[in-house]
N, C-alpha and C positions, 0 to 999 in steps of 0.2 A: 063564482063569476063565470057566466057562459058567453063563447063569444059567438058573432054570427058568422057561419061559414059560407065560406062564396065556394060558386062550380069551382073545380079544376079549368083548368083552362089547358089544351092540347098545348104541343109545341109548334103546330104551322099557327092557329091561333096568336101566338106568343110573340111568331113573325109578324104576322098580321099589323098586329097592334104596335110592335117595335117600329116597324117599316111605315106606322101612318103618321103620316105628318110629314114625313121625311121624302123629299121630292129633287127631282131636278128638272131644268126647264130646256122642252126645247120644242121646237118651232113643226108646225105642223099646218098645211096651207096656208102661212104666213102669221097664223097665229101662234102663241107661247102657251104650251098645255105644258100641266105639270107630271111629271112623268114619276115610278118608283125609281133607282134606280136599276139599272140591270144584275150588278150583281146580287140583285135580293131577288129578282124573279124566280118563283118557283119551276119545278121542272112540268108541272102540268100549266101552265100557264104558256111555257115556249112549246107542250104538244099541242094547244091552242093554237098560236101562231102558224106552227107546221102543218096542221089540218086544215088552216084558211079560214078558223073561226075569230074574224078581223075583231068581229066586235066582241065577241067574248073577250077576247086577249084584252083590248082594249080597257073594256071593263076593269080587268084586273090589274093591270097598269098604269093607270091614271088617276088622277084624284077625284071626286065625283063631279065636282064644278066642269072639267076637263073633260069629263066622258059626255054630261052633258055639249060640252060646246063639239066634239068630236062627233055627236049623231046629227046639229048642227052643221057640219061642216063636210058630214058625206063626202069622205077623202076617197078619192081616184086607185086604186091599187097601187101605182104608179107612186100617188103620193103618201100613202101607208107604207109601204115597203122604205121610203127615205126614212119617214119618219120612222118605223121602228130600227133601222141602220143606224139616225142619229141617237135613240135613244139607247142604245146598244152601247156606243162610240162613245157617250156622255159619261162611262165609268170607266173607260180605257178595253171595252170587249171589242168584236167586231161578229156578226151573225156572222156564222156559217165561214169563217175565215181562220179554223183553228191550224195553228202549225203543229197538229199531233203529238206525240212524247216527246221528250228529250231524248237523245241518243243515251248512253249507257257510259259512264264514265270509267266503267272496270273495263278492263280489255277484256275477250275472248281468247280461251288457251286454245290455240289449236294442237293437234292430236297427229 
């Protein structure tokens, strides 16, 4: 009995496919596009965003119905910057608003 073997599939692939389907919505020039959430976004996905490649990022963050209506909707900087804020906001993150480490819970000996 032989069976058929499928590719491997990578692990960002694995995300990939985990994370489709899997959306949350939020508003975008008054419309509801479905967004991944943020704590699944990849890290080259937010050097996307940091480079200003809107629609890249885009792309990668949306669901394709949404990307579509998002090149429709030719959003304002202005109004890209909310919306990837809210989409950020929509898992409990915030862009660019990290409070750094925790302090150190052991004392330091001083000498």
């Amino acid at each position: 009995m032989e069976l058929d073997e499928e590719p491997e599939t990578t692990a960002a692939e694995a995300q990939e496919i985990e994370a489709e389907g899997h959306y949350v919505i939020v508003e975008l020039c008054g419309e509801e596009v479905e967004v991944v959430p943020a704590a699944a976004w990849r890290s080259s996905w937010q050097r996307m965003l940091n480079r200003g490649d809107l629609d890249g990022f885009a792309e990668k963050v949306l669901s394709p119905e949404s990307y579509e209506l998002y090149l429709e909707l030719d959003p304002t900087i202005k109004d890209f910057l909310q919306f990837s804020q809210d989409a950020a906001e929509s898992s409990g993150e915030s862009l660019g608003n990290s409070s750094g480490p925790a302090p150190s819970s052991r004392r330091t000996r001083r000498r």
